[in-house]
mmCIF file of the N, C-alpha and C atoms, coordinates in Angstrom:
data_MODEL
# 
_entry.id   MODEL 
# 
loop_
_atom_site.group_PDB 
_atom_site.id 
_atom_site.type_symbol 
_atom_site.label_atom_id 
_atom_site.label_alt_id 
_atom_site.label_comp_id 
_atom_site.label_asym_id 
_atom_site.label_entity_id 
_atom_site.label_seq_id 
_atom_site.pdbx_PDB_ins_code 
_atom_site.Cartn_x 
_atom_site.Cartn_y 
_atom_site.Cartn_z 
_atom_site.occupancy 
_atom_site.B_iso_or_equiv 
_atom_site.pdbx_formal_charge 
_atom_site.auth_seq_id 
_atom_site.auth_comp_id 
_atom_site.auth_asym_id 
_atom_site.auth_atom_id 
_atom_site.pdbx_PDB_model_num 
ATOM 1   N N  . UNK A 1 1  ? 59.107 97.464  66.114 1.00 0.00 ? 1  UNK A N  1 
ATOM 2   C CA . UNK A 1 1  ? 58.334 96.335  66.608 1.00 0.00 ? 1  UNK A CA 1 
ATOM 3   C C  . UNK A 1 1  ? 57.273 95.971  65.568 1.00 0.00 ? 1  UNK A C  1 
ATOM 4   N N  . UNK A 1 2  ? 57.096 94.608  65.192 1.00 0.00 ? 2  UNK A N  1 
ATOM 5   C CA . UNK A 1 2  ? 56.470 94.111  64.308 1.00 0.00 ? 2  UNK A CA 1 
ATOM 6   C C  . UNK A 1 2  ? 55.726 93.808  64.506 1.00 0.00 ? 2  UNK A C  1 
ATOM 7   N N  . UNK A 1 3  ? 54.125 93.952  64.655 1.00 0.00 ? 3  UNK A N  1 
ATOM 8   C CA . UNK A 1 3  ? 52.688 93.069  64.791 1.00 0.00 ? 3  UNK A CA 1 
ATOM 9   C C  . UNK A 1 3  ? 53.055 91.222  64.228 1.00 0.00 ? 3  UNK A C  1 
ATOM 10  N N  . UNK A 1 4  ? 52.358 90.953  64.881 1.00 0.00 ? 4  UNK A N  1 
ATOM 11  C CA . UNK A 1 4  ? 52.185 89.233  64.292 1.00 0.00 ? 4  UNK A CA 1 
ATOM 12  C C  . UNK A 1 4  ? 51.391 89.234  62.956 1.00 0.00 ? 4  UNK A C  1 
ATOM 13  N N  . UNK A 1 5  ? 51.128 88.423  61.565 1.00 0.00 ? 5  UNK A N  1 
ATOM 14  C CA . UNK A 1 5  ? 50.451 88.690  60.616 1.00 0.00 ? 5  UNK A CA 1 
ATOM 15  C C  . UNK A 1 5  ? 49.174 88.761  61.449 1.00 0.00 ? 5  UNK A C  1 
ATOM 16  N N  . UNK A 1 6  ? 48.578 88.000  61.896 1.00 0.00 ? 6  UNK A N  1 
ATOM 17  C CA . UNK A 1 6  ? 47.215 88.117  62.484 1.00 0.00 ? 6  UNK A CA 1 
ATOM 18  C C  . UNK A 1 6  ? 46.609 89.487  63.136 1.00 0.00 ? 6  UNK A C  1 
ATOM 19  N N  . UNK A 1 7  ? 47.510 90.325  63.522 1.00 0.00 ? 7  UNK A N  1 
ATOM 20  C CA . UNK A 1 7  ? 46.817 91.692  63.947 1.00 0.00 ? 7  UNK A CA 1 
ATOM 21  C C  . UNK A 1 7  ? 47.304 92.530  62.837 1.00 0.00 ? 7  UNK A C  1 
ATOM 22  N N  . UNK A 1 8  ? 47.884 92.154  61.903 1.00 0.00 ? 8  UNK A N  1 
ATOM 23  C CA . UNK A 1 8  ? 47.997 93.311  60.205 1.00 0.00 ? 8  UNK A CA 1 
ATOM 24  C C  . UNK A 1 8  ? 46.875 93.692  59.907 1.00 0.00 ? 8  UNK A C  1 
ATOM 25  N N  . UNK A 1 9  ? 46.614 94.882  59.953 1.00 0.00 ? 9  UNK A N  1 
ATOM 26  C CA . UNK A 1 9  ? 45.596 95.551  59.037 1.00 0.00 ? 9  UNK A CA 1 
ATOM 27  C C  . UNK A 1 9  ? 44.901 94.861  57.694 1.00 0.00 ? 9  UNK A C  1 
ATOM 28  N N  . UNK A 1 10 ? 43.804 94.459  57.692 1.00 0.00 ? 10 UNK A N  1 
ATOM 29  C CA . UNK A 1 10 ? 43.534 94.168  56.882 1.00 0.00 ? 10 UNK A CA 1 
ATOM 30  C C  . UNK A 1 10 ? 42.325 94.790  55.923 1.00 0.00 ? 10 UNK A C  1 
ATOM 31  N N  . UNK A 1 11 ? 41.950 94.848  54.585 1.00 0.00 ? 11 UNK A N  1 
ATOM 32  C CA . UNK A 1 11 ? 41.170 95.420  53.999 1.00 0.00 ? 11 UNK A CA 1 
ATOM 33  C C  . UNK A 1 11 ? 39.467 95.004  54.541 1.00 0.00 ? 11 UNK A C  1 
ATOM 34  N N  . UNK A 1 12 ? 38.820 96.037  54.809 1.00 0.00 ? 12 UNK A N  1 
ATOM 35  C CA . UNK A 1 12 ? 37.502 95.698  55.219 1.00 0.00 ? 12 UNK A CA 1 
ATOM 36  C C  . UNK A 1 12 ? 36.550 95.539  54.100 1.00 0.00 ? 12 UNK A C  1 
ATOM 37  N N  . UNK A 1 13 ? 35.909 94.151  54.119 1.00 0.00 ? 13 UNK A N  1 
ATOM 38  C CA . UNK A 1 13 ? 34.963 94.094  52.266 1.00 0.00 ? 13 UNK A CA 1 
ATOM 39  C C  . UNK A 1 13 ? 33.634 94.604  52.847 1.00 0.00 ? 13 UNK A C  1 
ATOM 40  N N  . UNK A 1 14 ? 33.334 94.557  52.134 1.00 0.00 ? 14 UNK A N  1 
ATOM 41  C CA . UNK A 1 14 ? 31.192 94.826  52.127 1.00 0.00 ? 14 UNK A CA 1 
ATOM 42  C C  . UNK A 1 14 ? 30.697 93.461  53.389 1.00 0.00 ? 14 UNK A C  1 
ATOM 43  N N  . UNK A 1 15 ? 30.706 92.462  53.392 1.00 0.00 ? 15 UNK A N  1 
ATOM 44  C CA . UNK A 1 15 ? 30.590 91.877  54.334 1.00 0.00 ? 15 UNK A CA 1 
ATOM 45  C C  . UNK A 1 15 ? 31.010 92.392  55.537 1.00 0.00 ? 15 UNK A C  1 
ATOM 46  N N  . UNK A 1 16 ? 32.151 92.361  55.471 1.00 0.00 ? 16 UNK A N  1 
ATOM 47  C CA . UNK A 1 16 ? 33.002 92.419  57.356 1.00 0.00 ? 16 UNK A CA 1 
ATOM 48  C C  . UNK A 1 16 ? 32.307 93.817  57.541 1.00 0.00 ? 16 UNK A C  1 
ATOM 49  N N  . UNK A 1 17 ? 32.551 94.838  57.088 1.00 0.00 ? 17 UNK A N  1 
ATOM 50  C CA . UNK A 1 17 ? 31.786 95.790  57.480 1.00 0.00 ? 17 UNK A CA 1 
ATOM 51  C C  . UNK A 1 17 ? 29.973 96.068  57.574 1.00 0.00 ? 17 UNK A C  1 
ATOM 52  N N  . UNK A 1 18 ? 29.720 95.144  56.955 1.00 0.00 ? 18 UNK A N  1 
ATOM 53  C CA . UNK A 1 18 ? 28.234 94.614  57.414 1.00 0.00 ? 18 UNK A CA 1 
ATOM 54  C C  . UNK A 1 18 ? 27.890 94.310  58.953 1.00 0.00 ? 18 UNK A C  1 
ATOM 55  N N  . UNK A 1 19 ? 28.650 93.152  58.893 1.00 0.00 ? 19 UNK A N  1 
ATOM 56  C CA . UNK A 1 19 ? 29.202 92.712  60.350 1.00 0.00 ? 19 UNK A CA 1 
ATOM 57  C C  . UNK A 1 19 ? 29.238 93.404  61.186 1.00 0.00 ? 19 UNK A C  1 
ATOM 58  N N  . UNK A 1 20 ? 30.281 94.525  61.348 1.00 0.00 ? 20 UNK A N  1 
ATOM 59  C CA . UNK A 1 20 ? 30.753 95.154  61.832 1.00 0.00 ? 20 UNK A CA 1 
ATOM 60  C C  . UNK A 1 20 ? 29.776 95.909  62.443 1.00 0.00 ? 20 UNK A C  1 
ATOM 61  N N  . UNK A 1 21 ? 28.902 96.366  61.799 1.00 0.00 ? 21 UNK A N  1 
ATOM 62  C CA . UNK A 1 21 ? 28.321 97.484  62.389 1.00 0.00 ? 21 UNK A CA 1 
ATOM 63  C C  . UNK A 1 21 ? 26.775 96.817  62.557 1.00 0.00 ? 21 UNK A C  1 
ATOM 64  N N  . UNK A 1 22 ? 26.552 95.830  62.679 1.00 0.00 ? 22 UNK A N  1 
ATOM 65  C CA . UNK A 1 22 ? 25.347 94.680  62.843 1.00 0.00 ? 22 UNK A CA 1 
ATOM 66  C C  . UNK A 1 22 ? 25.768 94.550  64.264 1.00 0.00 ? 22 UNK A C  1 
ATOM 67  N N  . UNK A 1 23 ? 26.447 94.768  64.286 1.00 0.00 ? 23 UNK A N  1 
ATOM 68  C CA . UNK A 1 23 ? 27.044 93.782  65.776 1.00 0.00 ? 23 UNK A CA 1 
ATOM 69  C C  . UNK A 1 23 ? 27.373 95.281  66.825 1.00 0.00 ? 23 UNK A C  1 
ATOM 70  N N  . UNK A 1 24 ? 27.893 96.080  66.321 1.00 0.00 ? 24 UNK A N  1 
ATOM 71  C CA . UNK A 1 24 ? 27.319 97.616  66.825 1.00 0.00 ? 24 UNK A CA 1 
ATOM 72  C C  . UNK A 1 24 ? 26.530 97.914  66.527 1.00 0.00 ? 24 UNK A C  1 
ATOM 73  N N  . UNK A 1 25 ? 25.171 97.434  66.320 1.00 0.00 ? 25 UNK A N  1 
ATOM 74  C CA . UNK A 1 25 ? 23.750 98.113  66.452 1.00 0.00 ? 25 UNK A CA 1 
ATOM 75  C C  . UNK A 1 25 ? 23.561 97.150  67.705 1.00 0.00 ? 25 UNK A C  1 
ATOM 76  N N  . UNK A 1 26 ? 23.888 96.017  67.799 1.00 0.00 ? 26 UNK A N  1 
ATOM 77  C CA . UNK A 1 26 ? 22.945 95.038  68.943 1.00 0.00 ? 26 UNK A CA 1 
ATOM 78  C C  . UNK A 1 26 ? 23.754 95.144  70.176 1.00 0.00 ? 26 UNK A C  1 
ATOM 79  N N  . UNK A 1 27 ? 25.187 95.833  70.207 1.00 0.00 ? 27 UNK A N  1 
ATOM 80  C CA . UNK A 1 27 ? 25.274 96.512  71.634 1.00 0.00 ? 27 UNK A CA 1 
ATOM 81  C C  . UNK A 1 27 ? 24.650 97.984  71.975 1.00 0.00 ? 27 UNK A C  1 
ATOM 82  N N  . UNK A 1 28 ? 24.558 98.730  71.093 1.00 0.00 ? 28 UNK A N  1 
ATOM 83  C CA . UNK A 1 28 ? 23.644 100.135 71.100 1.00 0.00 ? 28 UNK A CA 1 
ATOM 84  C C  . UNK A 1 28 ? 22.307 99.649  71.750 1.00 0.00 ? 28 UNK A C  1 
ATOM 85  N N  . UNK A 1 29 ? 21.309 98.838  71.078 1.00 0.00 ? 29 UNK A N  1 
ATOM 86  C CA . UNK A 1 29 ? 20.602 98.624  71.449 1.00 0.00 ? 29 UNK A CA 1 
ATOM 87  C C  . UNK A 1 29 ? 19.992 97.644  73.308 1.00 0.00 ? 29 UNK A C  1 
ATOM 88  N N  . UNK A 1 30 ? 21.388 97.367  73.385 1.00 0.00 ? 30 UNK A N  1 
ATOM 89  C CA . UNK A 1 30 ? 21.162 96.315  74.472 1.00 0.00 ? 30 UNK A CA 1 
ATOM 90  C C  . UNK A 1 30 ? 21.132 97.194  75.660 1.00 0.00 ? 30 UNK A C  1 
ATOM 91  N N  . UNK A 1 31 ? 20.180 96.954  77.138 1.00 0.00 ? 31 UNK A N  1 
ATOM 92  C CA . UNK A 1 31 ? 20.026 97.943  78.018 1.00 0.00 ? 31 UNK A CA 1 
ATOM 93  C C  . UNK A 1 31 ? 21.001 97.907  78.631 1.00 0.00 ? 31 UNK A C  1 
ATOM 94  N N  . UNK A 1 32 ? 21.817 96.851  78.779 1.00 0.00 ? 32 UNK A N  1 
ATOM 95  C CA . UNK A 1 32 ? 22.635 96.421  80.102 1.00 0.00 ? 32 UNK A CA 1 
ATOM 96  C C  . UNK A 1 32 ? 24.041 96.854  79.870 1.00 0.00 ? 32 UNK A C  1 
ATOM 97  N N  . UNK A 1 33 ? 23.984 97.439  78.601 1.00 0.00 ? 33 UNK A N  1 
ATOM 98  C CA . UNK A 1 33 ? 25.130 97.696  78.144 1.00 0.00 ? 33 UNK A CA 1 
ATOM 99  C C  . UNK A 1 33 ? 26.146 98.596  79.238 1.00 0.00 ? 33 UNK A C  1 
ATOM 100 N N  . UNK A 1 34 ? 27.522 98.668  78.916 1.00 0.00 ? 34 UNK A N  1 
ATOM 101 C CA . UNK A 1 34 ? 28.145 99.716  80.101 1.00 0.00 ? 34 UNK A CA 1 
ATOM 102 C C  . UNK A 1 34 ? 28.035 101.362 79.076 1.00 0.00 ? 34 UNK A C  1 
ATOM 103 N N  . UNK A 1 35 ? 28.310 102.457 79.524 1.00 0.00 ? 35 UNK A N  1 
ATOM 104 C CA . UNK A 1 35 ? 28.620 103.295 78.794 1.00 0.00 ? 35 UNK A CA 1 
ATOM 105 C C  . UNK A 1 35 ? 30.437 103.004 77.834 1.00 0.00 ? 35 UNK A C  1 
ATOM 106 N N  . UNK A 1 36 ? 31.111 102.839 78.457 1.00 0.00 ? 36 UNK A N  1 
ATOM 107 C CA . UNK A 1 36 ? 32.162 101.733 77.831 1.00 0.00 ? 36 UNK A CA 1 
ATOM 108 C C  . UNK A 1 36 ? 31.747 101.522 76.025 1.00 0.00 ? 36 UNK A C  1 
ATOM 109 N N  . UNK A 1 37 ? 31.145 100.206 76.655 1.00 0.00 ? 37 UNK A N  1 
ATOM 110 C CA . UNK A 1 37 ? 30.617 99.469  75.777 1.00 0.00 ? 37 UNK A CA 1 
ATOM 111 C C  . UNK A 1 37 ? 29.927 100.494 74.330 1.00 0.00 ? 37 UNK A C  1 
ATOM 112 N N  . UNK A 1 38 ? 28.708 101.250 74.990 1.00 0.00 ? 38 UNK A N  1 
ATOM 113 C CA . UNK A 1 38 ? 28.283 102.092 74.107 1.00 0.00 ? 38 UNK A CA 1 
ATOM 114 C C  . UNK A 1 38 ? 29.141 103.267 72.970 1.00 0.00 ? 38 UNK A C  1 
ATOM 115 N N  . UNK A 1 39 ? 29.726 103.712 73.976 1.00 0.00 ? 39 UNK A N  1 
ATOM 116 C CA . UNK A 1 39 ? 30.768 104.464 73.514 1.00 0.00 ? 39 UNK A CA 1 
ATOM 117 C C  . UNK A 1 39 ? 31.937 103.337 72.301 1.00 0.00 ? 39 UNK A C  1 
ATOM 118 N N  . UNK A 1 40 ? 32.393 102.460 72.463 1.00 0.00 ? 40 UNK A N  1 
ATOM 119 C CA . UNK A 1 40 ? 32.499 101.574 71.550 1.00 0.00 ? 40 UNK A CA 1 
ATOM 120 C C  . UNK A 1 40 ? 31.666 101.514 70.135 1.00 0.00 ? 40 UNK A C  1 
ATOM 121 N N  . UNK A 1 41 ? 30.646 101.031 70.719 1.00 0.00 ? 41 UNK A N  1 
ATOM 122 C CA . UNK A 1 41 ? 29.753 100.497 69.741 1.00 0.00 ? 41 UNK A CA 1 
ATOM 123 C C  . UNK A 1 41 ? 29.672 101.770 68.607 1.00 0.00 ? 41 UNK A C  1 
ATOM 124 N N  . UNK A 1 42 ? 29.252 103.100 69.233 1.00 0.00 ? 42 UNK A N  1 
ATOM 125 C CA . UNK A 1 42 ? 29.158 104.214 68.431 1.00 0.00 ? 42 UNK A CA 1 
ATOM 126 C C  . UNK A 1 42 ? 30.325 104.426 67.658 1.00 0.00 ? 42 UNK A C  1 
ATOM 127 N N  . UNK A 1 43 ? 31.871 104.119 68.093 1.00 0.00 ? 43 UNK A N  1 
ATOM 128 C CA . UNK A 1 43 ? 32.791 104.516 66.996 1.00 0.00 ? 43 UNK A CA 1 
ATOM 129 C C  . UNK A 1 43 ? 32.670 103.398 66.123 1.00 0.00 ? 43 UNK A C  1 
ATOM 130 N N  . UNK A 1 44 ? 32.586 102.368 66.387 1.00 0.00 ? 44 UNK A N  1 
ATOM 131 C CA . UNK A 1 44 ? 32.561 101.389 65.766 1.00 0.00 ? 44 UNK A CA 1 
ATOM 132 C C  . UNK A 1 44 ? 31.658 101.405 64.592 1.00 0.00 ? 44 UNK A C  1 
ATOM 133 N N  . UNK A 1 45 ? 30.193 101.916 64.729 1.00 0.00 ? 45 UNK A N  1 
ATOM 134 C CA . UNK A 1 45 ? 29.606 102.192 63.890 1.00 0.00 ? 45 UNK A CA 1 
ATOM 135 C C  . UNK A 1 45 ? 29.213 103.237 62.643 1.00 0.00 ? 45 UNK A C  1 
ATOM 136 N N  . UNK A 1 46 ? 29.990 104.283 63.819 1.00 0.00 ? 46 UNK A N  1 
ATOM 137 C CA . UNK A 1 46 ? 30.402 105.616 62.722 1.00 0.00 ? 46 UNK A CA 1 
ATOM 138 C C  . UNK A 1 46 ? 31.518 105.130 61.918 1.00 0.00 ? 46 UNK A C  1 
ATOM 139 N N  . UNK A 1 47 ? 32.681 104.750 61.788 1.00 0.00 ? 47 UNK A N  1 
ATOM 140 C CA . UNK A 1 47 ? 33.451 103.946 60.692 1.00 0.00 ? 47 UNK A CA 1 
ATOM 141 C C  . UNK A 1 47 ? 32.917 103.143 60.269 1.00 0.00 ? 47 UNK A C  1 
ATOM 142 N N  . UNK A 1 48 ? 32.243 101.964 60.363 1.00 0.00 ? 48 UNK A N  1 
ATOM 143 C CA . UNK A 1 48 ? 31.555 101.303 59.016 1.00 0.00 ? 48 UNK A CA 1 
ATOM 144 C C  . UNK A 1 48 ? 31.014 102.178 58.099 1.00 0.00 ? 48 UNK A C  1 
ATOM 145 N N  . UNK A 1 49 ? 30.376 103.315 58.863 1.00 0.00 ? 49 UNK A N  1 
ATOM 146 C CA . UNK A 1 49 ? 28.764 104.132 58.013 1.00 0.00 ? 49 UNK A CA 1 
ATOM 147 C C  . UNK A 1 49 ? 30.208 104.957 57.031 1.00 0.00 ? 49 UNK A C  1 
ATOM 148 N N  . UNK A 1 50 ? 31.592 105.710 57.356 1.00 0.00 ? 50 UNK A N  1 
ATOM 149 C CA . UNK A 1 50 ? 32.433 106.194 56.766 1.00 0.00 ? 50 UNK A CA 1 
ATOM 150 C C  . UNK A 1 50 ? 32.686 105.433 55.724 1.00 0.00 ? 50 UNK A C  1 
ATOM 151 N N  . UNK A 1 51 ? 33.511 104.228 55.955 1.00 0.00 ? 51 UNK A N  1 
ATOM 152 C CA . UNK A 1 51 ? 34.193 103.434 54.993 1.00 0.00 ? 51 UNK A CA 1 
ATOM 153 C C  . UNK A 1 51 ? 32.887 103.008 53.985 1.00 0.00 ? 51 UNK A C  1 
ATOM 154 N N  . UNK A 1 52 ? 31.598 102.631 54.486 1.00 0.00 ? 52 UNK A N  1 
ATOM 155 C CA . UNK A 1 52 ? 30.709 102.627 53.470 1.00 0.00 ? 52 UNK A CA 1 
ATOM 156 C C  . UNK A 1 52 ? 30.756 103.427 52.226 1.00 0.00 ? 52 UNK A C  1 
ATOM 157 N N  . UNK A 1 53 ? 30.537 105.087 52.857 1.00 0.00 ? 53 UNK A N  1 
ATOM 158 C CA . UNK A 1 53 ? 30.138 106.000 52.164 1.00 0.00 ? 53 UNK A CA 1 
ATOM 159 C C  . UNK A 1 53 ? 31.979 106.547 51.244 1.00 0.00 ? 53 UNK A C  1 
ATOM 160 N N  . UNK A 1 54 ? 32.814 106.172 51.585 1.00 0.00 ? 54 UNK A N  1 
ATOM 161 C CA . UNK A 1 54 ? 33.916 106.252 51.014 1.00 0.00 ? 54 UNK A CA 1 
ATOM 162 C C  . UNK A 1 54 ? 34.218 105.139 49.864 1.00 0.00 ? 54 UNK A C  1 
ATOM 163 N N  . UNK A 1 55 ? 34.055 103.869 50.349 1.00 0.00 ? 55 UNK A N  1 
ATOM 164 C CA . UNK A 1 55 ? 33.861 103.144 49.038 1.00 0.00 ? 55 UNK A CA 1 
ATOM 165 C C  . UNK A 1 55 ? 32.756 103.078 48.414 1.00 0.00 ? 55 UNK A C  1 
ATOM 166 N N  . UNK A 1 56 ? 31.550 104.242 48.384 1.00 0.00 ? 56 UNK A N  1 
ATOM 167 C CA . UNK A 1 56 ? 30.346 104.423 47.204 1.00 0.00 ? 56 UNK A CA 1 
ATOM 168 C C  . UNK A 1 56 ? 31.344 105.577 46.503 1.00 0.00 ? 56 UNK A C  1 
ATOM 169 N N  . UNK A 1 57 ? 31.904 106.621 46.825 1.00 0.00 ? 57 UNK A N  1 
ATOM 170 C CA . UNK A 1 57 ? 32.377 107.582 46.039 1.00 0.00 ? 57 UNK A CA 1 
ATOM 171 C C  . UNK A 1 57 ? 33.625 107.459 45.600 1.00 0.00 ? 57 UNK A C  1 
ATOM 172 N N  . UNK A 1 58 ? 34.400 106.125 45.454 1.00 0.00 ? 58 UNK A N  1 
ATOM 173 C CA . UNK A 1 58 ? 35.014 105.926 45.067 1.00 0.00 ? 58 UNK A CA 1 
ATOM 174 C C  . UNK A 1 58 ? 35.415 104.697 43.687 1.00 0.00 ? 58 UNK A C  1 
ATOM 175 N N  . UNK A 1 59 ? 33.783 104.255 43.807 1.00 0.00 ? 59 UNK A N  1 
ATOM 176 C CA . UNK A 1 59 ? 33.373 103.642 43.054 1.00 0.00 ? 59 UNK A CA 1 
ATOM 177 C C  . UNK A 1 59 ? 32.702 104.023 41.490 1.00 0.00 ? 59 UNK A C  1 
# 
């Protein structure tokens, strides 16, 4: 089974992963959040902070 191009994996740049984890800080931070949500936000943000620190030592 083939994904559509639109859900292909794509390479994450310095931006999108900016993004990425900008946008998981402001659900972390939000009160109303669900635990759901939080729990999200935290993986979400531990892989940016990874892929960060993977493309500095690979650089």
């Amino acid at each position: 089974m083939e994904l559509p191009d639109s859900l292909e994996p794509q390479p994450v740049d310095e931006r999108r992963r900016t993004l990425l984890a900008l946008a998981a800080l402001a659900v972390l931070q939000r009160d109303d959040a669900t635990p759901l949500e939080h729990q999200w936000a935290r993986e979400v943000y531990d892989l940016c902070m990874a892929l960060g620190e993977e493309r500095e030592t690979n650089h």
